[in-house]
N, C-alpha and C positions, 0 to 999 in steps of 0.2 A: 758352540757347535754351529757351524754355518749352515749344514746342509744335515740332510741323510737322503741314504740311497738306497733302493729295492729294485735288484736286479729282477730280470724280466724279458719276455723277447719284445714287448715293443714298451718302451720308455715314455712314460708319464710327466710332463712337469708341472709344479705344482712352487705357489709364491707367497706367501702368509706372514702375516706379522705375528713370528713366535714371541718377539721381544717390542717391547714399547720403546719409542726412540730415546735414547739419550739424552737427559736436558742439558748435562754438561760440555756436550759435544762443543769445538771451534773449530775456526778454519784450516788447524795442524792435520797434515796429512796422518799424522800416527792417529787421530781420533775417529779419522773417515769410517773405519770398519766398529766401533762402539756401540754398545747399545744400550737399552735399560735395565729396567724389571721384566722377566717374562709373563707373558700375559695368558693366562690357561684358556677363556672364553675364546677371544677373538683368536687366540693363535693356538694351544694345542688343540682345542677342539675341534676346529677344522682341518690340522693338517692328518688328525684320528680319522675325519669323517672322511677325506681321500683316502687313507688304506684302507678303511674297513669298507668303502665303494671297491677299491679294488680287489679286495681279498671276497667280496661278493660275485662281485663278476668272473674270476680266476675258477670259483665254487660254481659257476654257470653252466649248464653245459649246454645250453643252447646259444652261446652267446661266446664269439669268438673263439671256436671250438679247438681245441688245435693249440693255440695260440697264449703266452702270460703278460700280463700286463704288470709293468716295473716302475716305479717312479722316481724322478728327481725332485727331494723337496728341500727348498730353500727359506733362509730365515731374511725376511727384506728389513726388520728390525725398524720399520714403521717409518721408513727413509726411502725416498727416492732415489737418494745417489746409493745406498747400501742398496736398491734392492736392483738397479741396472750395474753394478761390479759384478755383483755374484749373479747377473742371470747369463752372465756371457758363459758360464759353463751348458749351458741351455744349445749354441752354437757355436763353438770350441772344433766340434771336427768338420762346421761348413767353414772356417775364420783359418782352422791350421792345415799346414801341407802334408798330401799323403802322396807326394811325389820321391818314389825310391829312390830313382839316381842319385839322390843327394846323398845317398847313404850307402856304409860298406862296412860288414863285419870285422869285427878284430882280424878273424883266420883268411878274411880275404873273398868270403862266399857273397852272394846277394844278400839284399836283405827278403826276409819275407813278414806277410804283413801279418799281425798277431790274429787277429781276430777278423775271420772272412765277413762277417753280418754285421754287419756297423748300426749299433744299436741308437741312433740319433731321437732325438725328441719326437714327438708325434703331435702333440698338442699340449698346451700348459693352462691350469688351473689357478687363477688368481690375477693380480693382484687383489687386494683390502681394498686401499685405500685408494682412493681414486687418483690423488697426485702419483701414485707407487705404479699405478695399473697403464698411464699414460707412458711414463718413462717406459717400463718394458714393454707397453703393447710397440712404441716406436722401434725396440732393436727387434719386437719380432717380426715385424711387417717386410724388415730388409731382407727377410727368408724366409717370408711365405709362413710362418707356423699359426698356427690354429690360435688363439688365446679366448678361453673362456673365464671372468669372471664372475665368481658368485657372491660378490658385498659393492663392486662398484655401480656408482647411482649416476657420476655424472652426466650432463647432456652432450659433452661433448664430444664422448664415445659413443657415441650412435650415429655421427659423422661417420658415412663408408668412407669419405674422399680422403679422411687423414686416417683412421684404424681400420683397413678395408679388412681385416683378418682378425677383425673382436667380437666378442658375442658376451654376452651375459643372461646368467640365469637371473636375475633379477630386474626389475622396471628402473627405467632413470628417474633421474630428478623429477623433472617434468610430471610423472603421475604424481609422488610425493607430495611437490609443491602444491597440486590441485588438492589434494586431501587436504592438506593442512586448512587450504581456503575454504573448501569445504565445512572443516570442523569450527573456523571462525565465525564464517556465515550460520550456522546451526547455534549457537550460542550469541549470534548478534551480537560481537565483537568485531565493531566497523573500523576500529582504530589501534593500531595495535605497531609495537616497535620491531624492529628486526639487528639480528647481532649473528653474525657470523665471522669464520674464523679466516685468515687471510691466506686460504688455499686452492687449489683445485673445487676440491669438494666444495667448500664454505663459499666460494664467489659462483660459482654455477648454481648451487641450492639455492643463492638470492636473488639471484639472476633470473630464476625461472618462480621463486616466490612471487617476485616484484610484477612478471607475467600474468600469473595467473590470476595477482588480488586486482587487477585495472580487469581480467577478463567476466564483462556482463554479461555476454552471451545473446548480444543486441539489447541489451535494456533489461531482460528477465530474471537476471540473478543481481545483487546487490554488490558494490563495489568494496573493496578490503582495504582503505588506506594505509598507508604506512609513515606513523609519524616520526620516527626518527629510527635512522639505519647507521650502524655503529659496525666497522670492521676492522678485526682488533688482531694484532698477534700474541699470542698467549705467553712466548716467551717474552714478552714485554710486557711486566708486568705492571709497571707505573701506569704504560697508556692503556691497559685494561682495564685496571680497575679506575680510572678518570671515565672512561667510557661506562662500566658499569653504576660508576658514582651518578654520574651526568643524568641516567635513564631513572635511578629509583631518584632523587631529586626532583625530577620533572612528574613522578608520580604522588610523590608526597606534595607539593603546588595544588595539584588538583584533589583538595581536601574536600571537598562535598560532596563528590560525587564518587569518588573513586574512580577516576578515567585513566585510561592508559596502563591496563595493570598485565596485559598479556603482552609477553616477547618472545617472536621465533626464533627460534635456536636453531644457526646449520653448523656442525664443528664435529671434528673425528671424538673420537674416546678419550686419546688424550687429553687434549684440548677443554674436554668438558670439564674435568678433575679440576685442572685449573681454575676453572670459570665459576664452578661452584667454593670453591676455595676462597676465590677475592670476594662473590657475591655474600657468604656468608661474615664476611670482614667487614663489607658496608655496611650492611644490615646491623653490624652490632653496633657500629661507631655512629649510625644515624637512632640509635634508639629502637630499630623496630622491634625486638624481641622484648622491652621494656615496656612499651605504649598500651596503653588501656583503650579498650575499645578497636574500631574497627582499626586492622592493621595492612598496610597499602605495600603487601606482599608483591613480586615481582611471581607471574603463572610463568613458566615456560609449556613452551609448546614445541618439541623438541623434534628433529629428525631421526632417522632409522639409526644417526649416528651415536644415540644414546645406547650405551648396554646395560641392561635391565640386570644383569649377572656383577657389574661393576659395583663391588661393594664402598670403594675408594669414592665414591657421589655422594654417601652416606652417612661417614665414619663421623665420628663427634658429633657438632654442632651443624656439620653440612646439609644432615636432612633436612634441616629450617629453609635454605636456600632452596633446595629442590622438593620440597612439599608442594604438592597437588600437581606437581608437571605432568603435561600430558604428551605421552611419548608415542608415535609411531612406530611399528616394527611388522618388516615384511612377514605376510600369513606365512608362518611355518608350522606346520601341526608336529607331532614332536612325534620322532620315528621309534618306536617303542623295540626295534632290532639294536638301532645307536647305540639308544640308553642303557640297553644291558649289558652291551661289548662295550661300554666304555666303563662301566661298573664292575666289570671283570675285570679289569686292566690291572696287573700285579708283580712287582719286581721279579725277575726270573722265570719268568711267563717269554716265549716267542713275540710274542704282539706287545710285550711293554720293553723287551729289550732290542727291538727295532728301530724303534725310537728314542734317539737320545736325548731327547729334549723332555722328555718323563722323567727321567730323573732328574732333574733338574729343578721340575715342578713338583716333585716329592719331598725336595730335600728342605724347599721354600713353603710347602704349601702344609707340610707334619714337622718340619723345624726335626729331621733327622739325618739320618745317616747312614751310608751303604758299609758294605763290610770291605772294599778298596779305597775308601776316602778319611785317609787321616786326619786330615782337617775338622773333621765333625766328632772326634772322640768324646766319647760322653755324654752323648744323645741316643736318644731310642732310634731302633734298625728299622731303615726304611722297607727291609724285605718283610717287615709285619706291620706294614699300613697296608690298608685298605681304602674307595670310596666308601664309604657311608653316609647316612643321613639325604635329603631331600636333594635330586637332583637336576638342574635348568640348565640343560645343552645350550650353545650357543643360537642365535635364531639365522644364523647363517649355514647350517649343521645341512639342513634339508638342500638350501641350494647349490652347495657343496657338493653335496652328492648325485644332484643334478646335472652338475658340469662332466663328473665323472660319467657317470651312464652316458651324456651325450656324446662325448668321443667315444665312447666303446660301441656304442649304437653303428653310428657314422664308420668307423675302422674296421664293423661287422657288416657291414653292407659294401665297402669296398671290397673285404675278403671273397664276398657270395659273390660280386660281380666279376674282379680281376683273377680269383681260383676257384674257379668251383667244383674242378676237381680235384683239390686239394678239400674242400669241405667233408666232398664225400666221402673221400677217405680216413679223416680226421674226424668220421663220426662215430669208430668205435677203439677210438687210441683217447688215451685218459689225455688228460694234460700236458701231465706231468710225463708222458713216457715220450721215447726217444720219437722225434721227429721224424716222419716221412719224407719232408720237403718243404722248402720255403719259399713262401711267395715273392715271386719279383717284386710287384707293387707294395710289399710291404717290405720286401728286402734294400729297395730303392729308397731315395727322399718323398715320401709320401702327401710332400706340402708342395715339390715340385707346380709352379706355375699357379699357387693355390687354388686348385683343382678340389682337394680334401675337403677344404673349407667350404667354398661355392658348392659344390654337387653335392658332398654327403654330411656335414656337419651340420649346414643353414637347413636340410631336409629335416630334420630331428625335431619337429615342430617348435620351431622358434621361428617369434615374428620379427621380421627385419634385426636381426641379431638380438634382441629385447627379451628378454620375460616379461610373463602376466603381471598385468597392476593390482595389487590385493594387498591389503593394510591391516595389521590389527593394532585396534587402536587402546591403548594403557595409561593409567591414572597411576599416578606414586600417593600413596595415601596408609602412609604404617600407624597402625595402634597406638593413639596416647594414651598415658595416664592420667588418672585425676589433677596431675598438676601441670597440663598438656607438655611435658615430654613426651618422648617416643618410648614404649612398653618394651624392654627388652624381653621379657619375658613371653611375649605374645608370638603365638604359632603361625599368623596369618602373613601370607606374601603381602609383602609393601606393592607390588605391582595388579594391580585389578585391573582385568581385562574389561571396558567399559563399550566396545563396539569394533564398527570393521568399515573399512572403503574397500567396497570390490566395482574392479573398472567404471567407476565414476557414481556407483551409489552409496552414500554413507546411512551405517546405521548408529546410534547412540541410545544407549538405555540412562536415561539421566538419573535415575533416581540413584545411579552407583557413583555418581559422583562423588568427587571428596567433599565438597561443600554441603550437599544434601545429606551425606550419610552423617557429616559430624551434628549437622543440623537437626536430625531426628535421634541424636542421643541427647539432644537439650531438654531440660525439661520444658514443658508445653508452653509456660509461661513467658520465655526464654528465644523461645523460636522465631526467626524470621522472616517474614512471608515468602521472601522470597531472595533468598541465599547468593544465586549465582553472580559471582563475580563482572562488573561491569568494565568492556574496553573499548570506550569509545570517544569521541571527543564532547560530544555533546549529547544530554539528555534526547531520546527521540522525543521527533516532534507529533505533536496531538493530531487527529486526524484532521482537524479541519487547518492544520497547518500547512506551509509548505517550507522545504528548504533553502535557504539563501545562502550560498556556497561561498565562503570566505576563504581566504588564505589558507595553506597547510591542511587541505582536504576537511576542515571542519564547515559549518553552518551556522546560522541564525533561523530560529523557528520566525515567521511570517504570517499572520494572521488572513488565510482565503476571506474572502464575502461568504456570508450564508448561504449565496445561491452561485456558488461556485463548485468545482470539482477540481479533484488535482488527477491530470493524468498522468504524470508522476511524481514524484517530490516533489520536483523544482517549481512546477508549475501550477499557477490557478486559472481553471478555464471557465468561463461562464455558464449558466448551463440553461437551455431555450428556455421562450417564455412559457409558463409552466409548470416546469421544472424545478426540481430541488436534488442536492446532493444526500446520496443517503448516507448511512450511521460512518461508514468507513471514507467516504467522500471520495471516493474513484471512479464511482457512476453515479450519474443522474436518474431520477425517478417523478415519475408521474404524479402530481400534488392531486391527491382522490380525495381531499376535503375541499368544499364546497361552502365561500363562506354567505350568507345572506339575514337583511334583516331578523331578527327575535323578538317575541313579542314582549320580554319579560326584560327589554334593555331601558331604559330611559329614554331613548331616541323613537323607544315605538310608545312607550305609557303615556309621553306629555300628548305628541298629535294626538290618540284617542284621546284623552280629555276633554279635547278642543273640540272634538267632532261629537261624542257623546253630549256635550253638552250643547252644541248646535242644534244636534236632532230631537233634543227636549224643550227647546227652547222653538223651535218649527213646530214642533208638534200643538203645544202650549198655543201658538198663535192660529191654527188649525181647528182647535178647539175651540176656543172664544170669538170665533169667526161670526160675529153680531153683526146689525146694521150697519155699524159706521164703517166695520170691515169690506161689507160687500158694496158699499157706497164707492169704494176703490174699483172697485170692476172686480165682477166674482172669476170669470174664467182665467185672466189674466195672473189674478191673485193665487188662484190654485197652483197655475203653472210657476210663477216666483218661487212661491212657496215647495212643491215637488222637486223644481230644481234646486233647489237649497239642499233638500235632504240629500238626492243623488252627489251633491257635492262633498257632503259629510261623509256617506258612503262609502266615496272615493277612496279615503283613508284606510280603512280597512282593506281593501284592493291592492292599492302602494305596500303597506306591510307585511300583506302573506308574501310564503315564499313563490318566490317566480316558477311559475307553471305555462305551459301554452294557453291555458284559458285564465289567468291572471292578468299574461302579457296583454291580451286580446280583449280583458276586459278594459284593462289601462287605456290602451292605446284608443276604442272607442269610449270607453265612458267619461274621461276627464272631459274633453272636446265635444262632446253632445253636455255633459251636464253645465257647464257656460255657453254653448251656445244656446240652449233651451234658457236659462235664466238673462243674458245679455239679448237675447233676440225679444222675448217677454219685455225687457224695459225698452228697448229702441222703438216698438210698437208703440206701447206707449205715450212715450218722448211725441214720437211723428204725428201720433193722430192728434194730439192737443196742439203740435207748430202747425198739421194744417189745416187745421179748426179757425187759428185765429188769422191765419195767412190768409183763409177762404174768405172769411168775415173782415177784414179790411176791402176786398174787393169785389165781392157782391153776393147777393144772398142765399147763394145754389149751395146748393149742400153738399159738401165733401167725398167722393166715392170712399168704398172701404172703412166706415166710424161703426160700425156695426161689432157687436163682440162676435158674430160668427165670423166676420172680415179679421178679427182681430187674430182670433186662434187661429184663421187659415194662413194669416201671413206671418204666425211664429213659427207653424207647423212648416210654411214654405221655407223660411229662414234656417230652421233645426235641421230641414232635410238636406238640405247643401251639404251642411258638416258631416250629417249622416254615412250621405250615400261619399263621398271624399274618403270618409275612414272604411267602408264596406271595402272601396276599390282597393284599398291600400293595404288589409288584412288579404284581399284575391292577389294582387302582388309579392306580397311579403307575408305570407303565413304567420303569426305566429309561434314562436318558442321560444330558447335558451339559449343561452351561451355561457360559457365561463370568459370571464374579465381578469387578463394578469396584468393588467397597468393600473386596474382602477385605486387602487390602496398602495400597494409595494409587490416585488419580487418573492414575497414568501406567503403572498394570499391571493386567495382563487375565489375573486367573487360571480356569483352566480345573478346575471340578471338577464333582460330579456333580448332579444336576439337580431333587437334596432339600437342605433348609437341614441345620444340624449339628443342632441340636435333635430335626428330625427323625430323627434316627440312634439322637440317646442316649434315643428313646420306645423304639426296639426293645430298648434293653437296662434297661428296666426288670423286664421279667421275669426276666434274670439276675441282677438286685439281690434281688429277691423271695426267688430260691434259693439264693443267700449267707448272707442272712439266715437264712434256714429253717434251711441248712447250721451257720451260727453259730449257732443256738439249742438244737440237737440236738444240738452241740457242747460246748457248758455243761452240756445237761442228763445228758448220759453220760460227765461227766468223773473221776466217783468209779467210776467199774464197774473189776472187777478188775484188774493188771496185767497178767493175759493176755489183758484185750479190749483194751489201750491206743490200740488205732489213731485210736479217735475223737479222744482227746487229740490228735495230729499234724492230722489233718483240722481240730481247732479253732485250733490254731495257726495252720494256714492259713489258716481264715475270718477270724481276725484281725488276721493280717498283710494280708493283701486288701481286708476294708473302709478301711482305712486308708491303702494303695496307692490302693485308687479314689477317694478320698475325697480326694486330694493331687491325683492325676493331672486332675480336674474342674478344681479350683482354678486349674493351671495351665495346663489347655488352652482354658480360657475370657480368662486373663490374657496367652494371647499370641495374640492375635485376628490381629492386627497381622501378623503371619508365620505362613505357612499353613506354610512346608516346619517350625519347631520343632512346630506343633500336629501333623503328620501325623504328623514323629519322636518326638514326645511319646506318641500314639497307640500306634504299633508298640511299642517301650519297655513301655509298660503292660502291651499286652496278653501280652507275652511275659513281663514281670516275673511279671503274673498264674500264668501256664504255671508259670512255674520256680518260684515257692512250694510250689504242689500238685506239682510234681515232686520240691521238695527234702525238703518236710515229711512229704509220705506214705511217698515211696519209699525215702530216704533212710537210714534206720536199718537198710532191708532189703539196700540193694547192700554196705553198712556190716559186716554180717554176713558175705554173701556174698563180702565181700574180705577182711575183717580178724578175722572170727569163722568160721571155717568148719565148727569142729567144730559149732555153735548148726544149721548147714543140713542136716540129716540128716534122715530120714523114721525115728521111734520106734515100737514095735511099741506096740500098743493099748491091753495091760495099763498101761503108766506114764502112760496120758492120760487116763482114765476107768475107773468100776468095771466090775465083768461083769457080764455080762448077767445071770448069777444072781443078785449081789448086788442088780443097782439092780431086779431083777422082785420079789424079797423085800421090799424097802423100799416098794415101790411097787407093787403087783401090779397096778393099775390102768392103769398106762403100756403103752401100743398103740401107741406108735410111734419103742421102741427096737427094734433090728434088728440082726442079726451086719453085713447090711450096709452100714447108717446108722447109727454109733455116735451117740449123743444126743446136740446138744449142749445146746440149752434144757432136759434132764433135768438134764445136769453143774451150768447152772447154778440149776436151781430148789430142786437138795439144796442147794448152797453156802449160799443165800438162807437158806432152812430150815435150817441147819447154826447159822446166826447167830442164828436166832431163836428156833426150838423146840426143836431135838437137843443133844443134847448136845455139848461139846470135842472127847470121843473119838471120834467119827465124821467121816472124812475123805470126801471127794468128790475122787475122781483126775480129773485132765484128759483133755479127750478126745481122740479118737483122730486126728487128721489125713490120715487114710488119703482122706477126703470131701471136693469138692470145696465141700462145704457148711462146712467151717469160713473162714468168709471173716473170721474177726475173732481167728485166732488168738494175734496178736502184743497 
């Protein structure tokens, strides 16, 4: 049956693939009109859901009042060339002549014309398939007619400039495609294959796939690669299944990971049967139904073009093929009027012998037999089937009936505008009774200049001829048995609704997945962390990673620096000094640890050693501080000695943590406690060079030998450095800083809030008085044995330049580690101490322990002449005294002993009884 027709006053057409196409079809024109199997989902269900739209609307009475609506329905038998032959009945009376002259009765009369209301098309419902929809939407464009359908997705038909006169209740391709990407992205399946089928349909759906997985949305959504795109004809059967061969192949390769294991699927119904057919054929010959352990199954992820009602995807061994695919299907919520007028539908019933394509599907679908068809004797009578059991309209059923209301809508709003008094008249005459009158505008070609279309069809709230985008999205996942077959006995639909894309938001309940649900029937032990299937090319990369984009859309993970950030993938960016990359490494953050010396490191226990033991060792000679001690000069001694300690001191200073009064004590105390002990020996050094300098040249006595001259001119000395560092703390305050160079890029050392250099400017003036001290040192290194002390003090300056002189070296060579530089510091400055403790003092605690008879106070006679004698020799000296025994007199004879006097005249030492012999030893 090609057609059926339901007479009407305004005519309906209507294009559906009753019959699935022919495989055996060839180029012989006797084959052109063949077809298949009939197909009850995709084609009787919908050509039911147009009448029973109409026989609604007929039952309206607010809605085209007056008025019946008829339909032409045609079977396009899932062919293009079948479904543009038979829709020329569609425009048959715009195509044929209704010019009488050409005609003359037998008996010689006019002719007259049968039928005055020329019942022509109005608008047509359908096509399916999107190749089927094109060829008719082209012959209807050449006359203006309406076409709405309700399954076609392509993108191409939302071109006004080629189907200016198409409309569908359903979304194109284009949203489709986005869900899909959508659902890859949500599942982080970056990598994934594409197989389409060599059609209308199937090259538009990849077309706009291939769109939407490159669209980021400026950088914010992740990219969908597509690593191998396979478009196959299905009647070719070799080169499909080489194409499906080629794809599981390339996923079995990728044995460790399981990559590449999702394939989008664009392909009609038929098509699919196919596809699942050859897929199941590889899968056996490659072993995977065999294989223990993980199995590198092929996911599909399928278009709207999947039917969920198509048992023929399933049969045998095919569910293996199509296990866990995840199918798309336009939101249809199921019309619960349909479903029961279609559940009524019963041989010898008005509404099932309407349709002649029912019985057809009765005779195929209960394997019986009507009471006119000989051909089936001895089979049960089709007039006592019935539908029973569980029933799933097709999901086309709802937009089906969409397209029908939307012409009736549109043809009721022409009626109200072009008759409205014919409405009103026609408000209390049934239907069905004899007509008042007939509308011009509807009596006329109503597509005229497509008017119909433009003004009142596009009104009927459609956007730019389109339907809403809204997805629901389906998991195939049928019950196994214990020996994972499929449970025939099990009541649960294979189809689980697992979420939804409405105009570009997706939702997904994962836990319905197929992988998760088979997962949580494992026992515990059994289970896997984490189930869902991977499609990608590469393991993601670890956050501190970045991607290095190879060939064919995959990567190589890339190790960032620690103190880097990826501001996206691809990239490592540095991140200020400071700074670190936090846990996810896409921003930088603020390094709020703070690193500084510890007391409890090694680098801080050895200096304390050094300096604890200094300060016992000061103390100690502090203590014992006897004659022979003060015979050195007491004030001066004290001051040596004080400074020492303040040097020890230091250490502890250097090792706390840096505070503003730390920094402040640093920066004054190191440079006052050496200039107080270097300023003490150059005093000294000078008064003993010009003691003897004086006494080569005549007998006047030296200003400043005095120990209160002495303290005034270390105290004058001290004060230089003093007041230098006062000015320099009223410049430079005091504080902190954090240091991110001083170690590396991942530590924040905390120190004070002057560079090092600046440090070692204060202690230039202690270098100056070293020096001084080392020169004064040389230069009074022949003076008596009984002034020897300079000699020790030069020992010391020399062992000291050469300590500082090393300690530079190396506190500049380990830059790199602040706790060895600050140890190295301490070390120094205490080594500094214990020289001038061991060299000056030393010979004296030496005595004081191991020489004791040497520590005694000698009467005055055995240390110098008498006063009689040296006033005899010298009458001129004014400033010997019984109570200041001489000493620059003692030594200016000695001097003069060597030069002018005679052998026989001695010069006795003097007296130590005076705090003035500060250079006894």
């Amino acid at each position: 049956i090609p057609s059926i027709r339901i007479d009407g006053d305004i005519i309906l057409g209507g294009v559906f693939p009753v019959h699935s196409k022919d495989q055996n079809t060839n180029n012989n024109n006797n084959d052109k009109e063949k077809c298949g199997d009939i197909a009850e989902t995709r084609g009787v269900h919908r050509v039911e859901a147009m009448l029973y739209a109409i026989d609604k609307i007929n039952n309206d009475s607010n809605l085209l009042r007056g008025m019946k609506l008829g339909a032409l329905i045609l079977d396009s038998c899932s062919t293009p060339a079948v479904a543009l032959n038979r829709s020329l009945d569609f425009v048959r009376d715009f195509i044929g002549t209704s010019d009488l002259s050409e005609y003359q009765c037998s008996d010689g009369s006019a002719p007259e014309e049968k039928q005055s209301f020329r019942k022509s098309v109005a608008a047509v419902v359908g096509g399916s398939y999107s190749s089927v929809t094109m060829q008719v939407a082209n012959l209807l464009r050449l006359f203006h007619i309406a076409q709405i359908s309700p399954a076609s997705t392509n993108n191409d038909l939302s071109d006004k400039k080629r189907f200016e006169y198409f409309a569908r209740t359903v979304p194109s391709d284009h949203y489709q495609a986005r869900a899909m990407v959508s659902i890859a992205r949500e599942f982080n399946w970056t990598y994934v294959s594409l197989l389409y089928t060599a059609d209308e349909y199937g090259d538009q759906g990849a077309d706009s796939f291939k769109v939407a997985a490159k669209d980021t949305d400026n950088g914010t959504l992740r990219q969908i690669c597509i690593d191998d795109s396979k478009r196959i004809d299905t009647g070719k059967e070799k080169e499909t299944k080489k194409a499906i061969t080629e794809l599981m192949q390339k996923m079995r390769n990728n044995n460790d990971y399981g990559w590449g294991q999702v394939v989008v699927l664009f392909a009609n119904t038929d098509s699919i049967v196919k596809i699942m057919n050859i897929t199941s054929q590889v899968m056996e010959e490659m072993g995977e139904w065999k294989a223990k352990g993980k199995k590198k199954k092929i996911i599909w992820m399928a278009s709207e073009g999947w039917d969920r009602n198509n048992k023929l995807y399933t049969v045998d061994n095919l569910w293996k093929a199509a296990d866990g695919a995840i199918v798309l299907m336009l939101k249809s919520p199921s019309i619960p009027g349909f479903d029961e007028y279609y559940k009524s539908l019963r041989p010898g019933t008005p509404t099932f012998d309407r349709n002649g394509w029912l019985k057809e599907l009765w005779r195929v679908k209960y394997s019986c037999r009507f009471d006119n068809d000989p051909e089936w004797m001895g089979k049960d009578r089709c007039e006592d089937k019935a539908h029973t059991g569980v029933f799933h309209a097709d999901d086309k059923v709802q937009f089906t009936i969409n397209a029908v209301y939307a012409i009736a809508h549109a043809l009721d709003a022409l009626y109200r505008e072009k008759c409205p008094e014919l409405m009103e008249q026609n408000k209390w005459i049934t239907r069905y009774s004899p007509k008042i009158g007939n509308c011009d505008a509807l009596r006329n070609n109503i597509n005229e200049n497509g008017t119909f279309y433009r003004d009142y069809l596009l009104k009927v709230k459609f956007n730019e001829g389109d339907g809403p985008a809204s997805y629901t999205i389906l998991n195939y996942q049928p019950d196994l048995d214990d020996k994972g077959e499929i449970d025939l006995n099990s009541t649960k639909a294979p189809y689980v609704e697992v979420g939804e894309w409405l105009e570009g938001q997706l939702t997904i309940i994962h836990s319905l997945m197929h992988w998760n649900v088979r997962n949580d029937k494992l026992p515990k032990d059994m289970r896997i962390a984490n189930p869902q299937p991977a499609s990608v090319c590469m393991e993601e990369c670890k956050p501190n990673q970045r991607k290095q984009i190879t060939d064919n859309c995959c990567w190589a993970c890339v190790d960032c620096q620690q103190y880097q950030y990826k501001p996206n993938e691809t990239t490592c960016v540095d991140c200020e000094l400071g700074y670190l990359p936090e846990k996810t490494f896409t921003i930088c953050e603020d390094i709020k640890a703070r690193v500084y010396m510890q007391w409890d490191t090694p680098y801080a226990i050895v200096p304390m050693i050094f300096a604890v033991i200094g300060i016992i060792a000061t103390v100690f000679v502090i203590v014992v501080f006897t004659p022979v001690v003060k015979a050195s000069g007491r004030e001066l001694s004290y001051i040596l000695l004080v400074a020492m300690i303040l040097s020890y001191l230091m250490t502890f200073v250097l090792l706390a943590k840096p505070t503003p009064l730390t920094c402040g004590i640093k920066r004054i105390g190191i440079g006052f406690a050496f200039s107080t002990l270097y300023a003490a020996m150059f005093v000294k050094t000078n008064r003993i060079a010009r003691i003897f300098a004086q006494a080569t040249r005549s007998a006047a006595r030296p200003c400043c030998i005095s120990p209160l001259s002495q303290v005034g001119l270390t105290a004058a000395l001290v004060g230089f450095q003093l007041g230098y560092c006062l000015i320099w703390l009223l410049v430079t305050p005091p504080g902190t800083r954090p240091d991110y160079e001083l170690v590396d890029r991942y530590t924040v050392v905390l120190t004070c809030n002057v560079p090092d250099h600046h440090f070692l400017y204060s202690l230039i003036y202690d270098v100056i008085l070293v020096v001084l001290c080392t020169v004064y040192a040389v230069k009074t290194r022949k003076v008596p044995e009984n002034f020897n002390e300079t000699k020790f003090i030069g020992f010391s300056m020399y062992t000291t330049c050469v300590l500082w002189v090393a300690w530079i070296s190396f506190y500049f060579g380990t830059k790199s580690n602040f706790m060895l530089q600050i140890s190295s510091l301490c070390i120094s400055i205490s080594m500094s101490a214990n020289v001038a403790l061991v060299c000056i003092f030393s010979p004296k605690v030496w005595i004081i322990l191991f020489e004791k008879h040497k520590n005694v106070r000698k009467p005055d006679g055995e240390y110098m002449l008498s006063k009689r004698s040296f006033n005899n020799n010298r009458a001129n000296s004014t400033y010997a005294t019984s109570d200041e025994p001489s000493q620059y007199t003692a030594l200016l004879a000695e001097q003069r002993r060597k030069s002018e006097y005679s052998s026989t005249r001695k010069l006795s030492q003097p007296s130590t009884g005076s705090s003035a012999q500060d250079t006894f030893l």
